[in-house]
N, C-alpha and C positions, 0 to 999 in steps of 0.2 A: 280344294285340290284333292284329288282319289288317292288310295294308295296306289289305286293300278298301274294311274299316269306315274307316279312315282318308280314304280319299278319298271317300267320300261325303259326308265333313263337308266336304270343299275344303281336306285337310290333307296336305303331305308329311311323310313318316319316315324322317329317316333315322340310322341306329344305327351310331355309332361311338366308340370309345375307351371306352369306359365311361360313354357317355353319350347322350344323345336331343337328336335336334334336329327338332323340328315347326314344321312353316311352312306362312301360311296366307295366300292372298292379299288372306283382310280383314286381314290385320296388315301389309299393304304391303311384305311377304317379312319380316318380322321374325317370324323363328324361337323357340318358347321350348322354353329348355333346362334339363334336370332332371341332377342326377349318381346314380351309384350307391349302394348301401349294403349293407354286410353286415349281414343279419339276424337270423343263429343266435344262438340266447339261450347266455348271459342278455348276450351284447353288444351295442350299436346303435350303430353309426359308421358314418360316411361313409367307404368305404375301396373302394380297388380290386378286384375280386376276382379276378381275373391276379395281380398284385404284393403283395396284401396292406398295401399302400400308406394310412396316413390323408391324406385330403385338408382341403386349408383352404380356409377361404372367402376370395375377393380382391372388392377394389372397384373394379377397372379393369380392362377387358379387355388393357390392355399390359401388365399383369402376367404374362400367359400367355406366355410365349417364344416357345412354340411358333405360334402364332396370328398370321397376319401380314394386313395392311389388304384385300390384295389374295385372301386366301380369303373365299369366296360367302358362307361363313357369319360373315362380321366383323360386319357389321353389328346382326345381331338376337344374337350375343351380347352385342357393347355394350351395344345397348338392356337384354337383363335382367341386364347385370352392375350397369349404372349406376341402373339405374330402377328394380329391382326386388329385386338384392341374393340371386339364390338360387343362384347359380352358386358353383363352388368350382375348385379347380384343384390338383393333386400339389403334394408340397412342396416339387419341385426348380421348381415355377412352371411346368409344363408341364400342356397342355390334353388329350391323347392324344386327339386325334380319330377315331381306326381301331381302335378296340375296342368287343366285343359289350356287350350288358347284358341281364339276365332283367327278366320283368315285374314282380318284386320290387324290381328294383332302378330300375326305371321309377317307380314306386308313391314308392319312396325321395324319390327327385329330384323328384315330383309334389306332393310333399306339402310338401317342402319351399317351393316355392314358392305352392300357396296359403298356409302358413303366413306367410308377407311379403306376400302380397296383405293378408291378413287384418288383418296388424298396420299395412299404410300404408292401410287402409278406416278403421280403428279411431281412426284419427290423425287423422283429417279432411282427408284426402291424396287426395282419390277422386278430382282432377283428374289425377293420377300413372295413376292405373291405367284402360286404356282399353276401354270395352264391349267391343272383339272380345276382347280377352284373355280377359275375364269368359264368353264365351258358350264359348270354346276350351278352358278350365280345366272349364267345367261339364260339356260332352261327356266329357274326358279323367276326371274325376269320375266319372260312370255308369260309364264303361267300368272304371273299375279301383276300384269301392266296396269289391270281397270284400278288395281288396290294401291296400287303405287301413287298413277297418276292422282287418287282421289287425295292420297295422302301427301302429295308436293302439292297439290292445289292449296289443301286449309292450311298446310306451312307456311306458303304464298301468302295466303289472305290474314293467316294470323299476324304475320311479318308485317305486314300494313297499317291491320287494327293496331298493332303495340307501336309502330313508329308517328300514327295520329294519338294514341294516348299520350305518349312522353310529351308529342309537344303541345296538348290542349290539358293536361293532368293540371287538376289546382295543385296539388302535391303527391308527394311518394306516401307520405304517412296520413293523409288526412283527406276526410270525403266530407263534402259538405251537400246539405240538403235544404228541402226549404218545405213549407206547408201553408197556405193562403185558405183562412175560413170564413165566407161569410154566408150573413143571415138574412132572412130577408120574413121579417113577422109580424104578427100582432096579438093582442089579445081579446078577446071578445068574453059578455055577461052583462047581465043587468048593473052591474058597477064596473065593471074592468072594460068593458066597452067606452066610456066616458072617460075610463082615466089612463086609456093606452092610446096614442096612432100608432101607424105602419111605420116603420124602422128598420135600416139596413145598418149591420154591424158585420166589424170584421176581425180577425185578429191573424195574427204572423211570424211565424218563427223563423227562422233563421240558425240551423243547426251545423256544429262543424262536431264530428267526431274521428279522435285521433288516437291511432294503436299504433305502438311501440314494439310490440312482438309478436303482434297479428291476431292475439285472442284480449288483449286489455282494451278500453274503450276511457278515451277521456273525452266526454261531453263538454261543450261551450256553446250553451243558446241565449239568443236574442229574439226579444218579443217586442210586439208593442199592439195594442188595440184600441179600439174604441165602446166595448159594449157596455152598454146601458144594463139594467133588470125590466123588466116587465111589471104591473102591479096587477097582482090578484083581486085588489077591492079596491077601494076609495081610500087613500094615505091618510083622507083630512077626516075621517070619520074615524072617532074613538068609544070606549065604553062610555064616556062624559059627553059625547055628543049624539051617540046615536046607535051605540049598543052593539057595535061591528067589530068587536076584538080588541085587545093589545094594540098602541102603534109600535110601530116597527125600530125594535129595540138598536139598532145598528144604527141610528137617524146620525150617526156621525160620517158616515162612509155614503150611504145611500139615500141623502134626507128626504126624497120624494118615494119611495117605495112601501109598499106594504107590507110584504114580509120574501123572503129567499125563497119560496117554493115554486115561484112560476122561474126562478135562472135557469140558462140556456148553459150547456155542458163547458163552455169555453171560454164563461165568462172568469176571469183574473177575479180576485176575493173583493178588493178595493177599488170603490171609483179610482184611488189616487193612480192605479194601477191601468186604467183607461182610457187616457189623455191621450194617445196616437205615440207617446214617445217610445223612444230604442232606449228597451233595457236590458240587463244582463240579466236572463231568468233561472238558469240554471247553469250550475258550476259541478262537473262530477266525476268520478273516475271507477269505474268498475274493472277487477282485477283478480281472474281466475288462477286459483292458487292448487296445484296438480287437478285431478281428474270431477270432485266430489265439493271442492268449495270457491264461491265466489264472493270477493268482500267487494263493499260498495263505500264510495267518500263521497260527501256531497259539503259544497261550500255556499249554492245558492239554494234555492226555492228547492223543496222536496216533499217526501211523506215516504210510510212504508212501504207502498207501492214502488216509489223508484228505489229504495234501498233492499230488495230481496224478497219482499215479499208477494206473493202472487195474491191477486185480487179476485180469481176463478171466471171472471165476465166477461160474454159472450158480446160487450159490448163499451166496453173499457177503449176502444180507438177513439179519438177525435175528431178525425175525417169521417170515419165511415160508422161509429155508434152509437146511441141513445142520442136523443138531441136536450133532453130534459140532463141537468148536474145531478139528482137525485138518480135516474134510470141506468146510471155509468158503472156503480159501483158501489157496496154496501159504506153507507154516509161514516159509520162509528170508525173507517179509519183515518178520518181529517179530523177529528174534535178542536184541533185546534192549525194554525199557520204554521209550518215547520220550515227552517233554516238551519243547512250546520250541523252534520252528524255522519254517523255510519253507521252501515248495517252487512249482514251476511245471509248467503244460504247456503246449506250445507245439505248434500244427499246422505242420509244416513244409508239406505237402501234404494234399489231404482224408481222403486214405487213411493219412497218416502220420502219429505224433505221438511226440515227444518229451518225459519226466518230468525231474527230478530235484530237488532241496533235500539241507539240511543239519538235522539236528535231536539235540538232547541227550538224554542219558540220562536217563530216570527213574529214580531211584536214591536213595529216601528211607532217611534216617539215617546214608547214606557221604555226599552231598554230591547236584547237582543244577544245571540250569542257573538256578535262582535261587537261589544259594546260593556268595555271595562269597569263598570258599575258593581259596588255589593250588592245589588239585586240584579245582577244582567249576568252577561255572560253566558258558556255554553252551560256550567252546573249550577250556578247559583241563581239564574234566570226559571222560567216557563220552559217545561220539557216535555216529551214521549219518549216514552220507554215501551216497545213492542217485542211479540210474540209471536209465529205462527206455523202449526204444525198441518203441511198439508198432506193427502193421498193422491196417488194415481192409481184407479185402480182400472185397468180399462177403458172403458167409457164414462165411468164416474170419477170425477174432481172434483175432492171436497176439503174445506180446512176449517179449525177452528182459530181462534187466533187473541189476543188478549194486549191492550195498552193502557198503560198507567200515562196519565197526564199530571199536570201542573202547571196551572195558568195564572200569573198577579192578575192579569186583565183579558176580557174578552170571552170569559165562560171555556163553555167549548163549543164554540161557532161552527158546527159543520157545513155553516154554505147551504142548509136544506132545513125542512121544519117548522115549525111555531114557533112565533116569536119568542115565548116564553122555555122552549127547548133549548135556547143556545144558554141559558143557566149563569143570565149577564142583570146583575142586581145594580149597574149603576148605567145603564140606557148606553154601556161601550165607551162611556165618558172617561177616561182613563184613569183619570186620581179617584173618581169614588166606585168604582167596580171593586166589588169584592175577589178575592183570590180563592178558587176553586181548583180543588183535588178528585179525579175521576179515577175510575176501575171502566174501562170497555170492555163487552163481552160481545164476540162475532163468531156465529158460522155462516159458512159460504160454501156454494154448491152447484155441480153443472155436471147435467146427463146427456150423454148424447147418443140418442137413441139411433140414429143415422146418418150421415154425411148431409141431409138434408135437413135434419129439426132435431135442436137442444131443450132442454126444461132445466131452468136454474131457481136462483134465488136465493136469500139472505137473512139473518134474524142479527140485529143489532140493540143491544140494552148498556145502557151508560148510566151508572152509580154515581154522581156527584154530589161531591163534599165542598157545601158553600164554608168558608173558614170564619164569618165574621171578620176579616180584619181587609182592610181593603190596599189597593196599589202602593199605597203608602206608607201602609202601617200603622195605621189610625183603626182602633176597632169600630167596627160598625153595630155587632148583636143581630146581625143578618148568621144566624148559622143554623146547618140544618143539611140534611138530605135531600138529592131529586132524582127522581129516573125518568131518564127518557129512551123511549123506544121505539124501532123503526121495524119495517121486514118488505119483504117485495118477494112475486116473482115473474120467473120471466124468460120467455119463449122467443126462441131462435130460431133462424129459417137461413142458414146460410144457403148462396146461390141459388136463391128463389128467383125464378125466372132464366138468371142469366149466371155465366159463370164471376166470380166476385161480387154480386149484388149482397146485401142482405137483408132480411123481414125483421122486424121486431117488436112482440106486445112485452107491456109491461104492468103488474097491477101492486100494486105498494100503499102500504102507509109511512108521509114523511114523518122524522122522526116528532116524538109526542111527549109532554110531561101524562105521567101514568100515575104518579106519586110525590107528592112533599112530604116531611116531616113534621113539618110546623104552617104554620096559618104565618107568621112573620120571613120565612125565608119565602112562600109563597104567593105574598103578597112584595116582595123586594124583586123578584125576578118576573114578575107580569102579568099574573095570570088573575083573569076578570074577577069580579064578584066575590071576593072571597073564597074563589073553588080552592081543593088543593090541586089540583090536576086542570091539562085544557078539556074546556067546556065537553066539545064534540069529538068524534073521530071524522076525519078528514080522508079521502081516498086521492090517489095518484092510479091516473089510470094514460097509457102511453100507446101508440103504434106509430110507426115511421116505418121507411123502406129506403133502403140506398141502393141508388141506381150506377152504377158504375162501369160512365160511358168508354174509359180506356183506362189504362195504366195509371192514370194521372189524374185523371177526373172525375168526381163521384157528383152525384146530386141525391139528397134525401129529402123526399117532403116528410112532415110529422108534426101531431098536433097531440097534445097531453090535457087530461080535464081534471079536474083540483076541484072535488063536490064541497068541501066544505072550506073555503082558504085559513086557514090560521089554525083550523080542528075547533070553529067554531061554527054550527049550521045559521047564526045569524047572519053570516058572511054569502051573497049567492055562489052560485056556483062561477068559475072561470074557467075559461080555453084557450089554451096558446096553440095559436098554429104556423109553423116556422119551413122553409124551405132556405135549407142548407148547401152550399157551394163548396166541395170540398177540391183545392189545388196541390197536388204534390208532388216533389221535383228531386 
């Protein structure tokens, strides 16, 4: 609307704060003033559009702070604060008189106040409301009919969508989601050809989370699956047989596999964990404490990933990630099953943040942080204890980060690696596993050099301290030092192709024994020949693409090659090549 057309009516305009003030000299300088509004669907409120501010409606013009007797425009906001009831003001009670507004947002504030006309007409109030107003409202009507109409239309249609929410709403506090994964793979090599078929696996959650005050998050998810591992060699060929590696120290959980390195990102730690049944996977509650810190509880399944800690990877989804568990995310921060703990992150600065908590071992049938035993429990059980200082520095995201473990049983099993990496001196058997104490050291990192391609990567080294004394407390004379060590990196192509698709190479070593202390603790925990260290170095090499046909449905092919499996070159080389169905709701 011009100012021209405005003065031809005998009207001034003038636009400030996020609002209109029009004054007419048939209204004996009493200005009427309209507020703004954001429009974009499917929201409609009265809000700033500078500050993103909701405003409230006041019934006194000394409500406004800002607004003092002695500004020109006191009076005619009185008049429609008091008379007419359309005005509104910020909710620190400020008027902001020195801000623009669109003709939408004119439209907003217009309507609003015939709406109050209309309702003190309707009321038998017509002495309240005076001809010029009525002949000023009407002008301002022609002028902005297209802006009206557009704005009782999405009234209309917002009015609809909210009276189909209310009656199809699971709840007022709680959204529930869901996620459907399956696989569809094989493995191929001069040995893993012979000891893999094709195989479809899936898995399934089931997620309800619920806020209380609009920014808390209580998690309750439900899983259940079926996947299997993959084997990288021949299970039944040992150093006593035929000179192919370590077997597969976990043979309690997995007795036909050969080692973790060819697992698919989604598979659950335990066969027990694969049976198709509904379990309760995760229990948790995140809980944003003023502007700078957020605490995390967790009562089911976790890690420091869910408790604060950022993982920096460009490919840490489940749907749409790495398809390889090694390619997701630097291995040294699962060393071991964690249940039962809390964590925080705290922004020191905008660019900086600080992680850490404490949480129990998962460690079903030795003991557990629900599980009222003098060796169980959340303190006196298997623990982590975590750290982690990350940057935003632009386009670079980097952190270093650090966890202390403590395991009676199980090493530290990251789920990836050489048999003899998971640092498990009684084959996972539970009563004779010796109890190990770790130092983790990780940095993490990711560039993103443009909206189209990342370059990350990770360096992971784990100090463990075998104790000699085993589950029980029975000494063994197993004691001693081991490191193991991982690193990768890895290039990102978001929206390659299509908009939400993603590319992914990845080149990595799973993690590796690099060091023992003694010829006895390194002959307790696996490793061939008397070495102190595994034999080879073994490569993980990855590429996948997800294809992401709608909002809801991804497909990723991807196929990962493992030159040496165990980090033995007597082992031939293996290939998994996997096509992923990702469903999400």
């Amino acid at each position: 609307m011009s100012k021209q057309l405005l003065a031809s009516w005998g009207i001034k305009l003038t636009i400030a704060g996020g609002a209109i003030i029009l004054a007419s000299p048939t209204l004996a300088g009493e200005p009427m003033l309209g507020r703004q509004a954001d429009l974009e669907p499917p929201l409609l409120e009265l809000r700033s559009a500078e500050t993103d501010e909701a405003m409230t409606q006041v019934t006194s013009v000394s409500q406004l702070t800002d607004v003092r007797p002695t500004d020109w425009a006191f009076q005619a906001l009185q008049s429609l604060v008091e008379r007419y009831g359309c005005i509104v003001g910020y909710p620190d009670r400020t008027y902001r008189g020195n801000q623009a507004m669109t003709r939408y947002e004119f439209a907003a504030g217009l309507n609003a106040c015939m709406d109050k006309i209309q309702e003190l007409i309707a009321a038998a109030t017509t002495d309240l409301v005076q001809k010029a107003d009525l002949l000023v409202l009407q002008r301002l009507q022609e002028e902005f009919a297209a802006e009206l109409a557009a704005l009782r239309g999405r009234v209309d249609s917002l009015d609809g969508r909210i009276a189909t929410l209310e009656k199809q709403q699971f709840s007022t506090t709680t959204k529930l989601t869901g996620e459907v994964l399956t696989y569809l793979g094989d493995a191929f090599g001069q040995e893993a050809s012979n000891a893999n078929e094709t195989t479809v696996n899936y898995r399934v959650r089931l997620q309800f989370n619920t806020s209380f005050t609009g920014s808390d998050d209580l998690r309750v998810r439900l899983q259940a699956a079926n996947m299997r591992l993959f084997n990288a060699g021949d299970p039944n060929i040992d150093n006593a047989g035929g000179g192919y590696g370590a077997p597969q120290r976990f043979a309690s959980t997995y007795p036909n596999t050969f080692s973790d390195e060819a697992r698919l990102l989604a598979s659950p730690a335990s066969e027990g964990d694969n049976d198709s049944a509904v379990r309760l996977h995760d229990l948790s509650y995140n809980l944003p404490i003023g502007d700078r810190l957020n605490v995390y509880i967790a009562a089911g399944v976790t890690d420091p990933t869910y408790l604060g800690v950022d993982p920096i990877s460009p490919f840490i989804d489940f749907a749409t990630g790495s398809i390889s568990n090694f390619a997701n995310s630097n291995p040294a921060y699962y060393p071991i099953g964690n249940r039962a703990g809390i964590g925080f992150n705290y922004k020191l600065v905008d660019w900086l943040t600080i992680a850490g908590g404490y949480v129990g071992q998962d460690i079903n049938g030795v003991g557990g942080p629900n599980v009222p035993l003098a060796t169980s429990g959340l303190f006196n059980g298997g623990y982590s204890a975590f750290s982690q200082l990350t940057a935003y520095a632009g386009a670079l995201t980097a952190g270093i980060f650090y966890v202390n473990t403590y395991s009676p049983a199980f090493g530290i099993d990251t789920l990836a690696g050489s048999n003899a990496a998971k640092v498990s001196t009684g084959g996972f058997s539970s009563p004779e596993d010796d109890r190990v104490s770790t130092d983790h050291y990780g940095l993490v990192m990711n560039y993103k050099f443009s909206d189209r391609f990342q370059l990350g990567g990770w360096v992971g080294l784990s100090n463990a301290r075998v104790l000699g004394m085993d589950t029980q407390g029975v000494k063994t004379g197993n004691q001693g030092n081991v490191k193991v060590l991982n690193f990768a990196v890895t290039l990102a192509f978001p929206d390659l192709g299509k908009t939400g698709n993603l590319g992914g190479i990845v080149f990595g070593m799973q993690p590796k024994v690099i060091d023992t202390s003694n010829s006895r603790v390194a002959e307790a925990i696996g490793l061939p020949d008397g070495r102190r260290e595994d034999r080879n170095t073994g490569f993980h090499i990855e590429a996948f693409y997800t294809i992401r046909i709608n909002d809801n449905i991804a497909v990723t092919p991807g196929i990962f090659w493992l030159t040496a499996p165990n980090h033995d070159d007597r082992n031939p080389d293996a290939i998994v090549g996997v096509i992923r169905t990702s469903f999400t709701f």
